[in-house]
C-alpha positions in Angstrom: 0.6 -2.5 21.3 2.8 -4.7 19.6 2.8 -8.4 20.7 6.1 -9.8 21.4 7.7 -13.4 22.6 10.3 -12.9 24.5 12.4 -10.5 22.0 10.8 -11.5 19.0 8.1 -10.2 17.0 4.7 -12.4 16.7 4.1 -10.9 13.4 5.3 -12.7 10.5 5.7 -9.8 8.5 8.8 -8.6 10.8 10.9 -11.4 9.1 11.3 -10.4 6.0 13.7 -8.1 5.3 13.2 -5.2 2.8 15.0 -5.3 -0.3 14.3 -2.0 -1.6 16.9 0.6 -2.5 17.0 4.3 -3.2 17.2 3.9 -6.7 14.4 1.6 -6.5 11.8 4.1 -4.7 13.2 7.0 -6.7 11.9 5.0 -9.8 8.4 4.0 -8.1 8.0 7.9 -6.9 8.6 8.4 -11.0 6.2 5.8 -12.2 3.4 6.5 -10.2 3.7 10.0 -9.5 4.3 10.4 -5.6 4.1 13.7 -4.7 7.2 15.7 -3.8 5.4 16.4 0.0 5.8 12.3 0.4 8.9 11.2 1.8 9.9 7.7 1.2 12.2 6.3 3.5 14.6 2.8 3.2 14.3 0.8 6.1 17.4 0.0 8.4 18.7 -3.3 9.4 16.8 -3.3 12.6 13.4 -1.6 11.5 10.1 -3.5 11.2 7.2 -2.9 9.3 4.7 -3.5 12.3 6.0 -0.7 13.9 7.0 2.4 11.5 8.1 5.7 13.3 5.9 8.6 14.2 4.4 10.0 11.0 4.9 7.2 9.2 3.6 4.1 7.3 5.0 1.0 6.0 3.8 0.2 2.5 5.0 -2.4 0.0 6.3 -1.6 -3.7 3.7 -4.4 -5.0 0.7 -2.0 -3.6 1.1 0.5 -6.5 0.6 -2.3 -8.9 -2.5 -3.3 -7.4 -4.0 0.1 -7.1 -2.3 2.0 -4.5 -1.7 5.7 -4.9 -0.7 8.1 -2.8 -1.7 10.6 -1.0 -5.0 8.0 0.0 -8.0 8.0 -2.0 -10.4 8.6 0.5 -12.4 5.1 0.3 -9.2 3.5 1.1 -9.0 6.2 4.4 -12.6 4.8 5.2 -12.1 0.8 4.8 -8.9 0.8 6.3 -10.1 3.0 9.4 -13.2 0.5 9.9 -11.0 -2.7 9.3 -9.0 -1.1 12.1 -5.8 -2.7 10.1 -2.8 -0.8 9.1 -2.3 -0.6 4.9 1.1 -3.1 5.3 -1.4 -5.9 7.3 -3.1 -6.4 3.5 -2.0 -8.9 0.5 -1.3 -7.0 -2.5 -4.9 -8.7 -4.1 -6.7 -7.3 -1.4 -5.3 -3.4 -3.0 -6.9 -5.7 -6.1 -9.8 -6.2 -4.9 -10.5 -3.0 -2.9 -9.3 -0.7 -5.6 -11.3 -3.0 -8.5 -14.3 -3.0 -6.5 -14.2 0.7 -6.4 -13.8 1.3 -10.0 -16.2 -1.0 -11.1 -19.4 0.2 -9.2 -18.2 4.1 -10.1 -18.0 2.9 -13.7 -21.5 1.1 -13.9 -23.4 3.3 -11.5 -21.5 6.4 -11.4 -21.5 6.6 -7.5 -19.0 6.0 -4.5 -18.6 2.2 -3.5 -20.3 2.4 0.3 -18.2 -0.2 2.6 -21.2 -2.3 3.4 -21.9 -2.9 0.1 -18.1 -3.9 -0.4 -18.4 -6.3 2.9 -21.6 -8.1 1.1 -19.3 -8.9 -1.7 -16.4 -10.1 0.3 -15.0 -10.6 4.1 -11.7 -9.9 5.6 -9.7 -13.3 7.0 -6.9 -13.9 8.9 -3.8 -15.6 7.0 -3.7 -18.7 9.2 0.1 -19.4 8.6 1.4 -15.2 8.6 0.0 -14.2 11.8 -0.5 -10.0 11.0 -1.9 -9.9 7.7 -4.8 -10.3 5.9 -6.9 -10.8 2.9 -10.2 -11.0 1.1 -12.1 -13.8 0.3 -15.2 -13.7 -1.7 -18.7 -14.7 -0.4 -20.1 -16.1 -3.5 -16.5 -17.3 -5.1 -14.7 -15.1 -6.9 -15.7 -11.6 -7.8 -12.7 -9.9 -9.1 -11.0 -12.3 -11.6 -7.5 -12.3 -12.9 -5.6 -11.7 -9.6 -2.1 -13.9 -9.1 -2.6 -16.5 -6.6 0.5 -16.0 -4.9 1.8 -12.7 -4.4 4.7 -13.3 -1.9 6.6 -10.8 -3.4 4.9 -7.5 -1.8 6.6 -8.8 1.9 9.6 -8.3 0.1 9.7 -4.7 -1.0 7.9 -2.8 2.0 9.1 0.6 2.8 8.3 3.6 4.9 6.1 6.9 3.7 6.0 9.6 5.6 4.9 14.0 5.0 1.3 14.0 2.9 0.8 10.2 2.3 -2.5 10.1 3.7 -4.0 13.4 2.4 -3.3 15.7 -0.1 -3.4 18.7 1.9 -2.7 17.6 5.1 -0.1 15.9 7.3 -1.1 12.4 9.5 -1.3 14.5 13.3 -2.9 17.2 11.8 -5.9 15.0 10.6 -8.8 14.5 12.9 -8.1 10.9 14.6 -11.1 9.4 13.4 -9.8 10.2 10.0 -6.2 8.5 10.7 -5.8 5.3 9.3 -4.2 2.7 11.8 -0.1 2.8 11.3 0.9 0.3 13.9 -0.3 -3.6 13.4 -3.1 -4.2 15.1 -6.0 -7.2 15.4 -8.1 -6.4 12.5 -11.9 -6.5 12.1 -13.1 -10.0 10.9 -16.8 -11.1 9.8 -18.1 -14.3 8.6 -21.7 -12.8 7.5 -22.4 -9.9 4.9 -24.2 -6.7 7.4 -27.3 -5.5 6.3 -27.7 -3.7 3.3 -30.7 -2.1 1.7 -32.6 -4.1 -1.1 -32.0 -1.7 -3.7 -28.3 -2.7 -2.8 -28.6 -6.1 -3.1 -30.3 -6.0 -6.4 -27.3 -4.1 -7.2 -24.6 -6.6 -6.5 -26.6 -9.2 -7.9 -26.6 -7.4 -11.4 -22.8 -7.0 -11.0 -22.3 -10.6 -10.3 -23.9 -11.1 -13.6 -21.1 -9.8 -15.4 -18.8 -11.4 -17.3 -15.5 -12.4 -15.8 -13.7 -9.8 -18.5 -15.7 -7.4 -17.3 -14.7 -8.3 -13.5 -11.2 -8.4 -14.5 -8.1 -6.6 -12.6 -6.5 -6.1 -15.8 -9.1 -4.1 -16.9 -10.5 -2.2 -13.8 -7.0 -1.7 -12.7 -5.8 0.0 -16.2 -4.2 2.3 -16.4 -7.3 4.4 -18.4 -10.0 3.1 -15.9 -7.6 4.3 -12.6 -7.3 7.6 -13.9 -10.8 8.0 -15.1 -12.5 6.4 -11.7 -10.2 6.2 -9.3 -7.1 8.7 -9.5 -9.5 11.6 -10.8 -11.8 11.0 -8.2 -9.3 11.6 -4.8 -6.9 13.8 -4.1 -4.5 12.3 -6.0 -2.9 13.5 -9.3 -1.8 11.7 -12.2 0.9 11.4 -13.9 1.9 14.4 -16.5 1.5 13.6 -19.8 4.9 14.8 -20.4 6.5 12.6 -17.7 8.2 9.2 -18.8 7.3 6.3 -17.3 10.0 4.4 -16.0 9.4 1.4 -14.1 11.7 0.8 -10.9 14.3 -1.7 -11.6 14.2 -5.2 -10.2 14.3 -6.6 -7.2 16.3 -10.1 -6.5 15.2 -11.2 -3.2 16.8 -14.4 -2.8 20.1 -12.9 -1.8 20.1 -10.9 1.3 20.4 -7.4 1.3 24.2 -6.5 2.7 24.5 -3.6 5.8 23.7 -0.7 5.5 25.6 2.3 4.6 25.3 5.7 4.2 25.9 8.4 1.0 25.5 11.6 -0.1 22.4 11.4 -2.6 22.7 13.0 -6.0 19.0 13.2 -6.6 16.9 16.4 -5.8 14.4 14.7 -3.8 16.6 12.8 -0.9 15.0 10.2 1.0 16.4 10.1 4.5 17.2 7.4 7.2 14.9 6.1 9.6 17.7 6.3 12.4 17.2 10.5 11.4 13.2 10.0 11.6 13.8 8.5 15.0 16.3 11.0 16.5 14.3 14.0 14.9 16.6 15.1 12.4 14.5 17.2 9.8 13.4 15.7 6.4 15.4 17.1 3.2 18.6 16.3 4.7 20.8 14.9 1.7 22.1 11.9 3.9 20.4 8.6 3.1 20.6 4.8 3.6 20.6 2.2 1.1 21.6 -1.3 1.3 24.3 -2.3 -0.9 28.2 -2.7 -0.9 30.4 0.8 0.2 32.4 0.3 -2.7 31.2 1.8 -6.4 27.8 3.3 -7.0 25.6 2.6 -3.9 22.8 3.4 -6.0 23.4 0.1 -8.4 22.3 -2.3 -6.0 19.1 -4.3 -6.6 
């Protein structure tokens, strides 16, 4: 349940305002590949990310950068399910983190990163000032270098996803519900000691802690080479046609506040529809869509 005082949220993260657009998601679907069977929807004026409508999940444009694909590799299914937090209650360094750790213990060992071994290397903490989210912090300092240290940004660009984000072949309610990953914000699961973890682990996270900080770095696990070799091949996820441009989605200014919203007919093939249609039921593929920006020249243009 969501924690309110008096009228207003408790969780910071219902204060910022996306700033988003449809030409911005269209560009991130192109980028990263999203699947046509994963709807992406712009927020309205009164919609909050702690609370996303049924059969859907905010997320946060910054998230991709840091690892995210969609539909959900399954170790991301798995940590977020035993955290009990929902993907938007993460920093975009703990996608960093998660997704480097990943990578880096399938490319030195050639197995699946198991979740203890991941807690042994870092714990989950509560962002004292921005009640709702989260992040990692290392036990023994840091263990994947190069992340920013301040990555306001990703409260800025959060979004709905709704259809197949989760799993490939499969919708969210048709998924057993201890395969669902938490969609509402919730009180995550916090610990200040690494669990048990067989030697033969241990002895393995000690030789990886040996490793140069190069070797540790985001900019390398996070590559676009080492994603698609350990981490996109390895889900249900598909990459990105070779003979598919890369265009990255245009920038977002988020010191000026995005203006009402209004409403247009899209022009792309792959609408994204309102969340005032996801609430009253209207079905998906509808070409009516919302998008902040002024009424007057190409809705599209705004950042």
């Amino acid at each position: 349940m969501v924690e309110l005082a008096g009228d207003r949220p408790v969780y910071m993260a219902d204060y910022y305002t996306s700033a988003v657009t449809l030409r911005y998601l269209a560009a991130l679907r192109r980028e990263f590949s999203i699947p046509d069977d994963v709807d992406f929807v712009v927020p309205g004026p009164n919609d909050l990310p702690s609370r996303p409508p049924s059969g859907y999940i905010a997320l946060s444009a910054e998230y991709f950068r840091a690892g995210l694909r969609l539909p959900f590799h399954p170790f991301l299914r798995r940590a977020l399910t035993s955290l009990n937090v929902s993907p938007a209650q993460l920093n975009a360094n703990a996608y960093r983190v998660l997704v480097g750790c990943y990578v880096l213990w399938a490319a030195k060992f050639s197995e699946t990163l198991p979740l203890f071994a991941f807690q042994n290397l870092y714990r989950m903490k509560t962002a004292p000032s921005s009640k709702g989210f989260y992040y990692f912090q290392g036990f023994k300092g840091t263990f994947i270098t190069g992340c920013p240290d301040s990555d306001k940004q990703f409260k800025h660009l959060w979004f709905y996803a709704g259809g197949r984000w989760l799993h490939g072949h499969l919708s969210y309610f048709e998924l057993p519900s201890s395969e669902r990953v938490p969609v509402a914000f919730r009180r995550g699961y916090v610990w200040t000691r690494a669990p048990h973890a067989p030697a033969q682990t241990l002895t393995t996270i000690e030789e990886l802690r040996e490793l140069s900080d190069p070797e540790r770095s985001q900019h390398k696990l996070l590559s676009e080479g080492s994603l698609k070799e350990y981490w996109v091949g390895s889900s249900s996820t598909s990459g990105r046609p070779d003979d598919q441009p890369r265009t990255a989605p245009p920038r977002v200014t988020i010191a000026r506040m995005p203006e009402p919203a209004v409403h247009y007919r899209s022009r792309t093939s792959r609408p994204v529809v309102t969340s005032a249609d996801v609430r009253s039921g209207v079905p998906l593929g509808v070409p009516e869509v919302t998008v902040r920006g002024s009424s007057s020249g190409d809705p599209t243009s705004g950042a």
